[in-house]
mmCIF file as gemmi writes it, N, C-alpha and C atoms, coordinates in Angstrom:
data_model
loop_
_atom_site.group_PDB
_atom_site.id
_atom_site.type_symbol
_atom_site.label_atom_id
_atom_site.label_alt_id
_atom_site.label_comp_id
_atom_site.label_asym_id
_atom_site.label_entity_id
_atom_site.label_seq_id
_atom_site.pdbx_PDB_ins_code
_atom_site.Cartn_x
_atom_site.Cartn_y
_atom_site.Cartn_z
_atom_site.occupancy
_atom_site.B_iso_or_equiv
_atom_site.pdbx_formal_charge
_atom_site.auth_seq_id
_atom_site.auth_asym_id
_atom_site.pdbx_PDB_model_num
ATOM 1 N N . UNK Axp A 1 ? 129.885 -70.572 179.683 1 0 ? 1 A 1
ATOM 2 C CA . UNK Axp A 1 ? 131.317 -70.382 179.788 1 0 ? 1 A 1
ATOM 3 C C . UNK Axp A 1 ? 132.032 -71.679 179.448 1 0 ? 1 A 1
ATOM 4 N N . UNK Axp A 2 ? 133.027 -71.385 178.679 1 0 ? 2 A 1
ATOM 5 C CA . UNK Axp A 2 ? 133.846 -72.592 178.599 1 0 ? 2 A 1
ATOM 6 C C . UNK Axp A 2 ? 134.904 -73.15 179.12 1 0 ? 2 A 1
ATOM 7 N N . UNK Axp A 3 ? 135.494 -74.25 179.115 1 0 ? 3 A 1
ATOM 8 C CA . UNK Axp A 3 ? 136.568 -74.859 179.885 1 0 ? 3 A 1
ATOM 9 C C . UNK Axp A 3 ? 137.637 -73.999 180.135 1 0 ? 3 A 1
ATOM 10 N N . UNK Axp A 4 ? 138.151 -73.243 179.286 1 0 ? 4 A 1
ATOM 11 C CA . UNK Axp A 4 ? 139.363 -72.099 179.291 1 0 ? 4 A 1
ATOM 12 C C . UNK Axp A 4 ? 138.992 -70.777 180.172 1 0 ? 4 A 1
ATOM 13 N N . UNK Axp A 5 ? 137.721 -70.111 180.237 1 0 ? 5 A 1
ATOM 14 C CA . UNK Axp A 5 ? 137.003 -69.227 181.049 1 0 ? 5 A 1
ATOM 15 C C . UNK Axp A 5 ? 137.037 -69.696 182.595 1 0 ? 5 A 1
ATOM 16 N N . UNK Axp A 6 ? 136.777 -70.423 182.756 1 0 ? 6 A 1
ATOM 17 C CA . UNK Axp A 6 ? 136.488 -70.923 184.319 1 0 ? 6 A 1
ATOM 18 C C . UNK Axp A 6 ? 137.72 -71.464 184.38 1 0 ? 6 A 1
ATOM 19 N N . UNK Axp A 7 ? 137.945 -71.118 185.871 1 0 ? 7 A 1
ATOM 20 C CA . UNK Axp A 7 ? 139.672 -71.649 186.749 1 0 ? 7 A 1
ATOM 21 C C . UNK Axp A 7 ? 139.071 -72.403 187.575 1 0 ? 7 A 1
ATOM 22 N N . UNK Axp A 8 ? 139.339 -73.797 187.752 1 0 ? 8 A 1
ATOM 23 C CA . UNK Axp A 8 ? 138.886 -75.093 188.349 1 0 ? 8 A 1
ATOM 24 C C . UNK Axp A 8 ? 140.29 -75.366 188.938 1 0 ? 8 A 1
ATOM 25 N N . UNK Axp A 9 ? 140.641 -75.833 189.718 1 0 ? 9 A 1
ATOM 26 C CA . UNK Axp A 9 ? 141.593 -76.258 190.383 1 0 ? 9 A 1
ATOM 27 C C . UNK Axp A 9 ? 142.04 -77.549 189.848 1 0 ? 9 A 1
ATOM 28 N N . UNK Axp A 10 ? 143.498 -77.709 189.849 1 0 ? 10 A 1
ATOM 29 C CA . UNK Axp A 10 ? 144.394 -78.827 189.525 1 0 ? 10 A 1
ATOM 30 C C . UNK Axp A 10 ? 145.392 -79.625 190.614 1 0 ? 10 A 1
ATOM 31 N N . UNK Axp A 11 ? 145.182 -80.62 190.587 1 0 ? 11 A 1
ATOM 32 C CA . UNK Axp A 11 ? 146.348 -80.998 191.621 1 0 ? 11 A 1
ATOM 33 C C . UNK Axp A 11 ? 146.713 -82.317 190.789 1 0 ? 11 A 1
ATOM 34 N N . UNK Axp A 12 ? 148.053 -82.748 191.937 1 0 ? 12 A 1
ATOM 35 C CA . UNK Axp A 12 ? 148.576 -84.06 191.387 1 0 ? 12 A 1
ATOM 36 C C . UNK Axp A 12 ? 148.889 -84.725 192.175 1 0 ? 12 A 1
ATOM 37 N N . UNK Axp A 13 ? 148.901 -86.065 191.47 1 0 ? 13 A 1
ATOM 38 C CA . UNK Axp A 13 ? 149.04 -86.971 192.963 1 0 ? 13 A 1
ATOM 39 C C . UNK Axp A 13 ? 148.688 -88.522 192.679 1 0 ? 13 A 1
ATOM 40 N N . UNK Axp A 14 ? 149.3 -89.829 193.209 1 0 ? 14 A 1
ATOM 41 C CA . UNK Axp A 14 ? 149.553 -90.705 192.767 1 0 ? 14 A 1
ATOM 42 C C . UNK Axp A 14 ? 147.878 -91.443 193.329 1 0 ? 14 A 1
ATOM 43 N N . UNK Axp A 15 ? 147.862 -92.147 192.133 1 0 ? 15 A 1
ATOM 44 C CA . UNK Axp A 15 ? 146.729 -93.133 192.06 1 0 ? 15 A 1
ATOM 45 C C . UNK Axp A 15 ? 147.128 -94.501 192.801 1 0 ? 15 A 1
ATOM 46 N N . UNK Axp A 16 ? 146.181 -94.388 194.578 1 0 ? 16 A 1
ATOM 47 C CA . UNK Axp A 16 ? 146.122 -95.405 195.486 1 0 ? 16 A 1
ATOM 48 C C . UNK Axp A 16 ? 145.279 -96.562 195.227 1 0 ? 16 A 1
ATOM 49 N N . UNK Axp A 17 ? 144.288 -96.372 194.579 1 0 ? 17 A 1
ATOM 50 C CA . UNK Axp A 17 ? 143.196 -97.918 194.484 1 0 ? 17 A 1
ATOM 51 C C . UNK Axp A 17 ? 142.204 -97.123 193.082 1 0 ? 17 A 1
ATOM 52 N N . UNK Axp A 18 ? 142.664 -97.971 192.012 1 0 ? 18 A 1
ATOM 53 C CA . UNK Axp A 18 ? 141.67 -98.047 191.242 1 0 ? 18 A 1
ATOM 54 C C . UNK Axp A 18 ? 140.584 -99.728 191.094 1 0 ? 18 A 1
ATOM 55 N N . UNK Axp A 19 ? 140.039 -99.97 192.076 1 0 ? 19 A 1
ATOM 56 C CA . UNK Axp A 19 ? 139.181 -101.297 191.946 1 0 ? 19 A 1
ATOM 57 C C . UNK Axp A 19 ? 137.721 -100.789 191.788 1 0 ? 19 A 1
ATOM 58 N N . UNK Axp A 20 ? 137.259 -99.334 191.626 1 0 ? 20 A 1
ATOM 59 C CA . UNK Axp A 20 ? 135.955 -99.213 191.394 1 0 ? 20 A 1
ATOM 60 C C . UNK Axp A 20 ? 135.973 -99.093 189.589 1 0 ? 20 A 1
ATOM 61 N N . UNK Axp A 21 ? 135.035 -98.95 189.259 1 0 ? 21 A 1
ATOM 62 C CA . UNK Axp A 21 ? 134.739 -99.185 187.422 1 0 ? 21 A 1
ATOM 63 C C . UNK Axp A 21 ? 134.76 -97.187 187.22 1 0 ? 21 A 1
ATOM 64 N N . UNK Axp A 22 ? 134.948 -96.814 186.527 1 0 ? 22 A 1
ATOM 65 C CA . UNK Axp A 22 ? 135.578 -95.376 185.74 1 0 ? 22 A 1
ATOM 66 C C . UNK Axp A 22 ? 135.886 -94.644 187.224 1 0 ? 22 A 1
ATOM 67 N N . UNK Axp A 23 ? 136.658 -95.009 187.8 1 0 ? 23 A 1
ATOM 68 C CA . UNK Axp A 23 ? 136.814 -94.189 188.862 1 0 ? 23 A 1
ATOM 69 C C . UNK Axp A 23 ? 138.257 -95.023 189.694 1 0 ? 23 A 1
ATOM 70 N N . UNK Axp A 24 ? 139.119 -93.513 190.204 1 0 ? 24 A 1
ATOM 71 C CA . UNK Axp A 24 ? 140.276 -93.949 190.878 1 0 ? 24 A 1
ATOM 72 C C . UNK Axp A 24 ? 140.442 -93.072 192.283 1 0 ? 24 A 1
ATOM 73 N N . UNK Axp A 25 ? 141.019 -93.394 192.895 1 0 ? 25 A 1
ATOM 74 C CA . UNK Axp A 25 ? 140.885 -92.661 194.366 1 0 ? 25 A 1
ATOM 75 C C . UNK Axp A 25 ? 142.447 -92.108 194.542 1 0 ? 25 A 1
ATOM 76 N N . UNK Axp A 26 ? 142.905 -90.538 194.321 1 0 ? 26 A 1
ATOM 77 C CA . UNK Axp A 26 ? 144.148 -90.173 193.841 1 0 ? 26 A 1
ATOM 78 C C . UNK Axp A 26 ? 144.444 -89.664 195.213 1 0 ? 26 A 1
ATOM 79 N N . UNK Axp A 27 ? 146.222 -89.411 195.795 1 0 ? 27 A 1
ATOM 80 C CA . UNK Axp A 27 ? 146.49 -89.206 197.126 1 0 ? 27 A 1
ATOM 81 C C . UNK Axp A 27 ? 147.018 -88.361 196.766 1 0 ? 27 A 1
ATOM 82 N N . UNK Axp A 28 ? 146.834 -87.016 197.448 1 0 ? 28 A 1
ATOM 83 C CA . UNK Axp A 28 ? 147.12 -85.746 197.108 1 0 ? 28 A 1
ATOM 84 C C . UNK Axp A 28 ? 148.266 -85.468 198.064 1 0 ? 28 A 1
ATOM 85 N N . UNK Axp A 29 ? 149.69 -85.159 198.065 1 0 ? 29 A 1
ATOM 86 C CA . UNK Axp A 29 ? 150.217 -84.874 199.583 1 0 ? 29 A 1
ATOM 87 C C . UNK Axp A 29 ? 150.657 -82.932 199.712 1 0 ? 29 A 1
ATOM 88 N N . UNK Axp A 30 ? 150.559 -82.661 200.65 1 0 ? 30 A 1
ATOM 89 C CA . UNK Axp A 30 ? 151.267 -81.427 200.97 1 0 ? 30 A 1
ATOM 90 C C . UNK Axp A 30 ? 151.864 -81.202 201.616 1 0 ? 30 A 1
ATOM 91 N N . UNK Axp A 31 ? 152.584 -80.259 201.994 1 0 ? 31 A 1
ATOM 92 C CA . UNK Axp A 31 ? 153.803 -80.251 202.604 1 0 ? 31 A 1
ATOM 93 C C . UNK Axp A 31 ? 153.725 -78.74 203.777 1 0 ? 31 A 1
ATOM 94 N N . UNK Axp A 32 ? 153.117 -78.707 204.498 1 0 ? 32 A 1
ATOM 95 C CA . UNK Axp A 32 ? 152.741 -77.194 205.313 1 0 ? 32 A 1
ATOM 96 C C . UNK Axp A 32 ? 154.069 -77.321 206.815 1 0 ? 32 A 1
ATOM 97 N N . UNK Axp A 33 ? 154.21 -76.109 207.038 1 0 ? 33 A 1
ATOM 98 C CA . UNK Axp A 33 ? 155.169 -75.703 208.868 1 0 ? 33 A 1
ATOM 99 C C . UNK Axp A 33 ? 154.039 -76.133 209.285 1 0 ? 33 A 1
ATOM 100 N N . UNK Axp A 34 ? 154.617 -76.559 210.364 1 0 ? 34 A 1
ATOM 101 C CA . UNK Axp A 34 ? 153.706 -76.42 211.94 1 0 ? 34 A 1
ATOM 102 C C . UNK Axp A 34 ? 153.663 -75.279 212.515 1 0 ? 34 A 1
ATOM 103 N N . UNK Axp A 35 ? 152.126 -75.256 212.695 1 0 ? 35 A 1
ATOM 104 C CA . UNK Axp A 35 ? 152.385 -73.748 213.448 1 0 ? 35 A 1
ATOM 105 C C . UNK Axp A 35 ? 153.329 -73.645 214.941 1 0 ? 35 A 1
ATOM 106 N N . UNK Axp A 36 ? 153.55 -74.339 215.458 1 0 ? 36 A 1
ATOM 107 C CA . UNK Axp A 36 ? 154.187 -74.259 216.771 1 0 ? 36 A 1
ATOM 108 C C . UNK Axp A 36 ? 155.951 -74.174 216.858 1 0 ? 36 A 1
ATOM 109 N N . UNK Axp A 37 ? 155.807 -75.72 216.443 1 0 ? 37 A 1
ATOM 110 C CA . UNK Axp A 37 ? 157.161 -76.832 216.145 1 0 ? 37 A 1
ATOM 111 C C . UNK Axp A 37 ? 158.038 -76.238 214.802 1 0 ? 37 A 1
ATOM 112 N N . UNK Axp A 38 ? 157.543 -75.649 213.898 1 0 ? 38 A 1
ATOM 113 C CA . UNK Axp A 38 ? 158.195 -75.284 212.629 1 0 ? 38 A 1
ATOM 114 C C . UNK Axp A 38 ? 158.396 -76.356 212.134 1 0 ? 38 A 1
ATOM 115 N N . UNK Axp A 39 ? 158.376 -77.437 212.215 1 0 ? 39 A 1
ATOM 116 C CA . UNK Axp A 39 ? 158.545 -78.526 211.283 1 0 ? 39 A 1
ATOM 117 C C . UNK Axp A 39 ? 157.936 -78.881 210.224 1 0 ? 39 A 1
ATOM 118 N N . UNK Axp A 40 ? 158.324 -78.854 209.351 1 0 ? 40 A 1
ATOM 119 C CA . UNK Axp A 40 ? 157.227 -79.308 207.899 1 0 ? 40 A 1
ATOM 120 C C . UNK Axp A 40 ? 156.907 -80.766 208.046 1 0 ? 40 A 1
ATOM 121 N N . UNK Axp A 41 ? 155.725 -80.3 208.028 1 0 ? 41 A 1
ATOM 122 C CA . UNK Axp A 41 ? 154.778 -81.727 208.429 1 0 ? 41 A 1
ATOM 123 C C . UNK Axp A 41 ? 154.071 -81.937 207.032 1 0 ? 41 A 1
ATOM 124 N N . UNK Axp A 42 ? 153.855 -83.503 206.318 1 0 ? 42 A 1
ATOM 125 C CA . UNK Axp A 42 ? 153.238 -84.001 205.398 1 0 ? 42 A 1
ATOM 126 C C . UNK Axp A 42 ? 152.074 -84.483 205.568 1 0 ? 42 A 1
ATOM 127 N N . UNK Axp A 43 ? 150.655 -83.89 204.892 1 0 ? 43 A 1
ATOM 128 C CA . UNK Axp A 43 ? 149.421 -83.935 204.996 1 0 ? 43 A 1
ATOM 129 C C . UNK Axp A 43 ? 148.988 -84.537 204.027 1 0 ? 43 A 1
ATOM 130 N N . UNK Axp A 44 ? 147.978 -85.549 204.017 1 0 ? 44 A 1
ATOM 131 C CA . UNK Axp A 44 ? 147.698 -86.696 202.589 1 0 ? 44 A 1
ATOM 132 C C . UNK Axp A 44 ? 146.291 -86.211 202.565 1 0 ? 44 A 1
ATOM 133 N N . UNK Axp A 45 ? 145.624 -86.322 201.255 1 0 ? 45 A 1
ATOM 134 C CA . UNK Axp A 45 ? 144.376 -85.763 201.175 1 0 ? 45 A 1
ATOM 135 C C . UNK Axp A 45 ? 143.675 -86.722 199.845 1 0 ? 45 A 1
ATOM 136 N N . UNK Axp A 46 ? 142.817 -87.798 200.083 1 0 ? 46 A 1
ATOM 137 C CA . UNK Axp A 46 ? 142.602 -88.495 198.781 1 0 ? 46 A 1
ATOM 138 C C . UNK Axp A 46 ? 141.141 -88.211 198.798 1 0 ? 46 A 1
ATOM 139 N N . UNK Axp A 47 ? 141.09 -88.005 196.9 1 0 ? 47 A 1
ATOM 140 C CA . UNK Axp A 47 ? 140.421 -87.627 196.173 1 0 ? 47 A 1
ATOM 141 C C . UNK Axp A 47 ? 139.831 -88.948 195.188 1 0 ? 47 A 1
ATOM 142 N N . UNK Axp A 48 ? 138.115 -88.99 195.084 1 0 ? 48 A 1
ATOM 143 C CA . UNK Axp A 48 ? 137.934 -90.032 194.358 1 0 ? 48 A 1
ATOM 144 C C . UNK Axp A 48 ? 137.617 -89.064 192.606 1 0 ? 48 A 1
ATOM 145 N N . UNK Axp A 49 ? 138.243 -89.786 191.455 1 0 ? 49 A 1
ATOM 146 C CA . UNK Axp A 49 ? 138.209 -89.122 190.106 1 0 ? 49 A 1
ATOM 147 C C . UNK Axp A 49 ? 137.661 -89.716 189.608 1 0 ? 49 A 1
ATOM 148 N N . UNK Axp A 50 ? 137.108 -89.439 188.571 1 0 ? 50 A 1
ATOM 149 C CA . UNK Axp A 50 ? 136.29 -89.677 187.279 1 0 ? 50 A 1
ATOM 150 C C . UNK Axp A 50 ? 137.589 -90.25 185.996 1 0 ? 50 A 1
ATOM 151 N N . UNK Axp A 51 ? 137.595 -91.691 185.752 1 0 ? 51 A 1
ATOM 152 C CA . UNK Axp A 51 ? 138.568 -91.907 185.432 1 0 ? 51 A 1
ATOM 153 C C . UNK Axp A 51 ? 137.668 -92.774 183.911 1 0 ? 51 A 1
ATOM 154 N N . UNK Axp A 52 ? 137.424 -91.584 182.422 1 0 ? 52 A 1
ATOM 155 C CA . UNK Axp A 52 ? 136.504 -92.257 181.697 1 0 ? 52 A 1
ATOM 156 C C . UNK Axp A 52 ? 137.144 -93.305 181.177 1 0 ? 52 A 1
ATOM 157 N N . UNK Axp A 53 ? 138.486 -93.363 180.826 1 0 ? 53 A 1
ATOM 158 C CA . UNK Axp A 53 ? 139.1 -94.619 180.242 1 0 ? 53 A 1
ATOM 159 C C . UNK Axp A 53 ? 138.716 -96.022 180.931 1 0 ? 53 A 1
ATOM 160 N N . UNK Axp A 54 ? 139.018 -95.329 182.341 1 0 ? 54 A 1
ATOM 161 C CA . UNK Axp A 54 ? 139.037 -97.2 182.87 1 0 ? 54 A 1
ATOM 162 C C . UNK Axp A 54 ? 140.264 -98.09 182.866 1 0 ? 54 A 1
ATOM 163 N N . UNK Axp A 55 ? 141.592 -97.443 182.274 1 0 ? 55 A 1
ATOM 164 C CA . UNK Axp A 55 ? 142.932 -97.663 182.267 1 0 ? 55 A 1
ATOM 165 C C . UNK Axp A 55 ? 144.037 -97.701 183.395 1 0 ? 55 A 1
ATOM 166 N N . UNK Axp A 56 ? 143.25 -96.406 184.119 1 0 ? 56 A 1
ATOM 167 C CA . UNK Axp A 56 ? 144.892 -96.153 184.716 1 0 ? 56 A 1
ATOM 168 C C . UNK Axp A 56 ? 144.845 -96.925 185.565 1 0 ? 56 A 1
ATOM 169 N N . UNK Axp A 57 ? 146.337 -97.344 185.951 1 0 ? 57 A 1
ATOM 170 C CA . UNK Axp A 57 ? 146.65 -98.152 187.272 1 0 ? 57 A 1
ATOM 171 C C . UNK Axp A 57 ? 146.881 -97.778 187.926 1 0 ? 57 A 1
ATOM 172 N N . UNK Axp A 58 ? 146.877 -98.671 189.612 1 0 ? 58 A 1
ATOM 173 C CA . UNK Axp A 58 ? 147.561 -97.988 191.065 1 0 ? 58 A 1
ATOM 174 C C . UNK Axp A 58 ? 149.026 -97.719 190.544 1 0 ? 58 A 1
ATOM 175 N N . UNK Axp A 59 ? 149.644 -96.297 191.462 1 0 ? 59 A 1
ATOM 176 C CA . UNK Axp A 59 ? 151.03 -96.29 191.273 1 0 ? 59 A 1
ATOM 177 C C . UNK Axp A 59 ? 150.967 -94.943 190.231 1 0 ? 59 A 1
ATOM 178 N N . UNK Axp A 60 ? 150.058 -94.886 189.446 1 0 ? 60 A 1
ATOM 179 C CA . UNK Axp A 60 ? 150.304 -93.803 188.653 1 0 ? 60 A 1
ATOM 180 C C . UNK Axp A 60 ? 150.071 -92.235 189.061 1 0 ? 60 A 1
ATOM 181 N N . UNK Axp A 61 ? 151.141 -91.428 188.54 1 0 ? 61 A 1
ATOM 182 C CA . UNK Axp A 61 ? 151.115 -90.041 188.835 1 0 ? 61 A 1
ATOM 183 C C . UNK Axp A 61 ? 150.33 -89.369 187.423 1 0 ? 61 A 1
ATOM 184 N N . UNK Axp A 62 ? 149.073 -89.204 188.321 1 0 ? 62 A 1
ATOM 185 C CA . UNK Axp A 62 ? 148.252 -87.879 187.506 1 0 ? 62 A 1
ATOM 186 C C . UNK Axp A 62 ? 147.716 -87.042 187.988 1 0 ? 62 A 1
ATOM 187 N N . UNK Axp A 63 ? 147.341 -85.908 186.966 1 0 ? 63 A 1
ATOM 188 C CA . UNK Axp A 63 ? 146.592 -84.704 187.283 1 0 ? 63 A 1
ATOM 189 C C . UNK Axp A 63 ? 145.073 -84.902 187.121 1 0 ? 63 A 1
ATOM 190 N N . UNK Axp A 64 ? 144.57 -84.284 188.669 1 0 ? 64 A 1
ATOM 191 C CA . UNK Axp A 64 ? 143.073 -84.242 188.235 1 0 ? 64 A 1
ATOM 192 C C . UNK Axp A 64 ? 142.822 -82.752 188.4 1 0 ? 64 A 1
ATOM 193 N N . UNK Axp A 65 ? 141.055 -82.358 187.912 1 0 ? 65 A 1
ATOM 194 C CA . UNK Axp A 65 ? 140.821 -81.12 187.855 1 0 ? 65 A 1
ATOM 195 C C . UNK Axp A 65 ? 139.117 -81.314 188.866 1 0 ? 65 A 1
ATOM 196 N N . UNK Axp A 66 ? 138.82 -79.869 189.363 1 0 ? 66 A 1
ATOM 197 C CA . UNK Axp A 66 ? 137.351 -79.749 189.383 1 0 ? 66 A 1
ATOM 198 C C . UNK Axp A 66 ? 136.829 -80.288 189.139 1 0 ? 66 A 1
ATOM 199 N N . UNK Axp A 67 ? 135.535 -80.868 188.892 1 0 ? 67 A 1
ATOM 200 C CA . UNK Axp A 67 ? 134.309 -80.843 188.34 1 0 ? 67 A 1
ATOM 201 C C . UNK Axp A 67 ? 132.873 -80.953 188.705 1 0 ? 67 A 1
ATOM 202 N N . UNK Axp A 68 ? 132.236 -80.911 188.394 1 0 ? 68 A 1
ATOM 203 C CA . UNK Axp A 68 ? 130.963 -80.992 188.548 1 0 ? 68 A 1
ATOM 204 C C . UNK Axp A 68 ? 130.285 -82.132 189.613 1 0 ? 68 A 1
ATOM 205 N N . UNK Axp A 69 ? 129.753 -82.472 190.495 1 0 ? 69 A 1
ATOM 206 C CA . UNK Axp A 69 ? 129.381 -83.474 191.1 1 0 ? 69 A 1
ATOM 207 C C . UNK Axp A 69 ? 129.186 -84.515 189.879 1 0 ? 69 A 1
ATOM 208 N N . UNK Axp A 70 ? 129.622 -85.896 189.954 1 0 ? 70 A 1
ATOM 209 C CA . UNK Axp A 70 ? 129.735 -86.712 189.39 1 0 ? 70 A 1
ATOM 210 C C . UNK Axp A 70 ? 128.77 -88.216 189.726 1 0 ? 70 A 1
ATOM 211 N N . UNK Axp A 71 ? 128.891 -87.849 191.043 1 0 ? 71 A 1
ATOM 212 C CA . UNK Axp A 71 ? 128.047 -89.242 192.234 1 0 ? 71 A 1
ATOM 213 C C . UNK Axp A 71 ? 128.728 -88.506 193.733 1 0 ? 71 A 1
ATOM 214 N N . UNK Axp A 72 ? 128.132 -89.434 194.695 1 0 ? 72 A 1
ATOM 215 C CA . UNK Axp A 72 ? 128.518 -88.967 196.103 1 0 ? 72 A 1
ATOM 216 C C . UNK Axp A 72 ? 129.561 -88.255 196.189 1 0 ? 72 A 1
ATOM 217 N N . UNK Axp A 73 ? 130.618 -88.967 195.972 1 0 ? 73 A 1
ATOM 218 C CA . UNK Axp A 73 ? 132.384 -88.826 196.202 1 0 ? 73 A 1
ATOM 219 C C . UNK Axp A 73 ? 132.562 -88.395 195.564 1 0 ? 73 A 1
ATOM 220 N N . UNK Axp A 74 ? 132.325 -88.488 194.298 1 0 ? 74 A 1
ATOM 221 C CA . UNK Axp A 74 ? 133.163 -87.886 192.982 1 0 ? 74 A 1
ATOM 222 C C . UNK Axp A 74 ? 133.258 -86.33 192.521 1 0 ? 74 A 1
ATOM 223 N N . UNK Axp A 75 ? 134.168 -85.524 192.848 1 0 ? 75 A 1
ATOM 224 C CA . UNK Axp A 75 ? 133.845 -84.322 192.264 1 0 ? 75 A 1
ATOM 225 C C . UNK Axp A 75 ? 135.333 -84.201 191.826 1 0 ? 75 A 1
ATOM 226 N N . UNK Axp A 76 ? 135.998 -84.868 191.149 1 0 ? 76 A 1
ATOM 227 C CA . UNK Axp A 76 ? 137.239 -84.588 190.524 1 0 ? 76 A 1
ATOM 228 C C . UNK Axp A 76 ? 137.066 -85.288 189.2 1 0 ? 76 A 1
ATOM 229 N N . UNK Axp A 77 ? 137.965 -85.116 187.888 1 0 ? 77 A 1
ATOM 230 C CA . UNK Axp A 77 ? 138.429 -86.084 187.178 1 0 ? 77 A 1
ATOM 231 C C . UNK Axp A 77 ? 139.242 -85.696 186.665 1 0 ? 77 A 1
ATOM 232 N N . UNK Axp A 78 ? 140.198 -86.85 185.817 1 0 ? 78 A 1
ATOM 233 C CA . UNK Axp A 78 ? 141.473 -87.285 185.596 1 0 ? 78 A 1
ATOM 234 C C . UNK Axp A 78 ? 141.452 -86.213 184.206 1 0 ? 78 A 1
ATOM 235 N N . UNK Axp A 79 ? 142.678 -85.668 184.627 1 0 ? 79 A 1
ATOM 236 C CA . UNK Axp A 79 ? 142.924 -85.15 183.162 1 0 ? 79 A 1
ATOM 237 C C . UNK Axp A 79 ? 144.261 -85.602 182.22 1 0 ? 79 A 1
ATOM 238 N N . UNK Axp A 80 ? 145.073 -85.996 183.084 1 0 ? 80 A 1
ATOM 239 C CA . UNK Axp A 80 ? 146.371 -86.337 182.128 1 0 ? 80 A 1
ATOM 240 C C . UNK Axp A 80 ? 147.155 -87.542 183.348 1 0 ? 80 A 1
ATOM 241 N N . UNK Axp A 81 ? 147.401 -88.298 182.681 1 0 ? 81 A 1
ATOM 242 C CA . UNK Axp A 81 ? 148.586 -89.344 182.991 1 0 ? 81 A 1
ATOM 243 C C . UNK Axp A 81 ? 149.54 -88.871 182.674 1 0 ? 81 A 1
ATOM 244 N N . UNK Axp A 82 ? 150.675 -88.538 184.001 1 0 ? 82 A 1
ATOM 245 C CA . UNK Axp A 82 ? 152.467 -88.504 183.767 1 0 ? 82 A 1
ATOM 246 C C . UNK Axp A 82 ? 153.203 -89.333 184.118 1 0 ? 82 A 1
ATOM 247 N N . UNK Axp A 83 ? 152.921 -90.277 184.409 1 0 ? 83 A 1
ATOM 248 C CA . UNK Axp A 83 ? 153.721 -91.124 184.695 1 0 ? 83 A 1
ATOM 249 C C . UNK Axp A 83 ? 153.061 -92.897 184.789 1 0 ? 83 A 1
């Protein structure tokens, strides 16, 4: 099956520490109610990516996708820089 066949999940979210070598650690946030309080409460969720360039910097907003186990941590990578 190819990349277009399979639905892998996408998210976005700003790049917190890139100091490892092809790899960046991206902060995912969401925004859910409380079940009790009703208050929308903000939930952070960081993700380490597969980053083959080796370019991007902290601060940057990108999209990562699925993938395949990569190493321990790694089961995401970078697909597009927006910002």
């Amino acid at each position: 099956m190819s990349e277009q066949q399979t639905r892998k999940r996408e998210l976005e979210g700003v790049v917190v520490s890139a100091k490892s070598a092809q790899t960046v650690v991206v902060a995912v946030e969401r925004r859910t109610r409380h079940p009790l309080y009703q208050r929308v409460v903000r939930t952070t969720s960081r993700y380490h990516a597969h980053d083959a360039s080796d370019a991007i910097q902290e601060g940057a907003r990108v999209r990562i996708r699925e993938s395949r186990p990569l190493s321990k941590l790694k089961r995401w990578e970078v697909v597009a820089v927006l910002s």
